[in-house]
N, C-alpha and C positions, 0 to 999 in steps of 0.2 A: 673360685673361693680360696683361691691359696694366699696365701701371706693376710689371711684379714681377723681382725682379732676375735678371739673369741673366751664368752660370756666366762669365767675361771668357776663359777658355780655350776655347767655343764658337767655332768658325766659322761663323753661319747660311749663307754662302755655300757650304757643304760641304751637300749633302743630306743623311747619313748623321746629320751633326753633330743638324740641323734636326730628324731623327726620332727624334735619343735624347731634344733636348730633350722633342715635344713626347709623351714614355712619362711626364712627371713627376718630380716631386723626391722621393716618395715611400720609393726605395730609397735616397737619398740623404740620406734623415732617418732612416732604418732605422740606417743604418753610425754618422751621428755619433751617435745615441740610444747605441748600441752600445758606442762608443769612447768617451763619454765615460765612462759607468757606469765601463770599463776604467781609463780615466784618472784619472778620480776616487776610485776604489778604490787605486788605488797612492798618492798623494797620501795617500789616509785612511792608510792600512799607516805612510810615511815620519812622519807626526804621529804615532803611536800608538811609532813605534820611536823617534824623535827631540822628546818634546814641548817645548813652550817654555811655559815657565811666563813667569803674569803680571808685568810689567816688567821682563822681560828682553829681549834683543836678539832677533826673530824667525828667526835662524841657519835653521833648516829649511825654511819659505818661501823664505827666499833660496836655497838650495842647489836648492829644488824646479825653482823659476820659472828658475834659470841652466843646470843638468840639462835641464830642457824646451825652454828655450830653444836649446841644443846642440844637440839630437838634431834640432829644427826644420828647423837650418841644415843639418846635415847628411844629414836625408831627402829636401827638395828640392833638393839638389843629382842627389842619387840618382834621384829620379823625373822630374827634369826636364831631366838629363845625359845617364843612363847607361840608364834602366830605363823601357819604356813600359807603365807601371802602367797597370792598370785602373783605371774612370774613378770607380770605389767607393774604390778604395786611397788617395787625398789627404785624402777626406772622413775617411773612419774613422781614419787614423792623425794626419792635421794636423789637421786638427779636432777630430773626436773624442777620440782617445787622450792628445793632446801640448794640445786646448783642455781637457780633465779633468784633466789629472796637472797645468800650470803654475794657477796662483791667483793673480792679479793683483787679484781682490777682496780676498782675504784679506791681501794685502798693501796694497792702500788700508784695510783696517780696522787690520791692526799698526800703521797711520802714527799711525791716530786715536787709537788706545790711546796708543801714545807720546807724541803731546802731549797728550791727556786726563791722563795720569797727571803731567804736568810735564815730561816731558822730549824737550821740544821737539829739541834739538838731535840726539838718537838719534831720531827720526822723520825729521831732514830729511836725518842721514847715511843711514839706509836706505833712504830713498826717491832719495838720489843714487845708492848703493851698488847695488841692484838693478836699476834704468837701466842703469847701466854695464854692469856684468857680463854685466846679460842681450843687450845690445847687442854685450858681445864675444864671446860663450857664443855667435852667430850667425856673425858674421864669422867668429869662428877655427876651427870646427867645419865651415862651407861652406868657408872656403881650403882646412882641411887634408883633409876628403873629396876634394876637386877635385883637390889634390897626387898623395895615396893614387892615385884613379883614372886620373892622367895617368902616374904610376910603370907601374901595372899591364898598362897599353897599351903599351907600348914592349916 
């Protein structure tokens, strides 16, 4: 077990902790195996209902990647605020479900397409474009869950 990485929300110091680590990663490759099929699957569906044909702007990707990015911010908010999820629930749904459904390769191959094809300057806008977004798709989705939950408490 040496050099292999482990979980940073483990406390060894806790025994309880120490004895789930050492059950294995096993079911914890089960859940993202799981989620991401899930994820990847929704992902295929949003292509299939939304294609982007060749040299056009990748719109669907970007909507996918800022969509997944959203829900991100806003589930750990939820499991690390409000709700003490089981220790399967982060793997299979942030992992799994939201690592399958966003496509960050697929969006470094749009980039290449777009300057393979010439047109460098819509590769460099979407690759600033989907940074952003998916960077705000986080923030504003964890504030406003956080609001939501601070409302609901009072």
């Amino acid at each position: 077990m040496l050099n292999e990485p482990v979980d940073p929300d483990v406390d060894l110091h806790i025994p309880a902790q120490r004895k789930a680590l050492r059950h294995g990663q096993g079911p914890v490759v089960a859940v993202v195996a799981l989620g991401g099929a899930v994820g990847a699957s929704a992902r295929y569906g949003a292509s299939l209902l939304w294609p982007t044909t060749a040299g056009t702007f990748p719109w669907t990707t970007l909507l996918v990647n800022t969509i997944g990015c959203a829900i991100i911010g806003a589930f750990m908010v939820v499991i690390t605020d409000v709700w003490a999820a089981h220790r399967l629930v982060r793997p299979f749904l942030g992992t799994g479900v939201l690592g399958g459904f966003t496509t960050f390769s697929t969006y470094a191959v749009d980039i290449q397409h777009l300057v393979d094809d010439g047109d460098a300057r819509t590769g460099l806008a979407y690759l600033a474009l989907t940074l952003l977004a998916a960077l705000a798709a986080v923030w504003t989705a964890a504030n406003l869950t956080r609001r939501v939950i601070e409302w609901r408490q009072r």
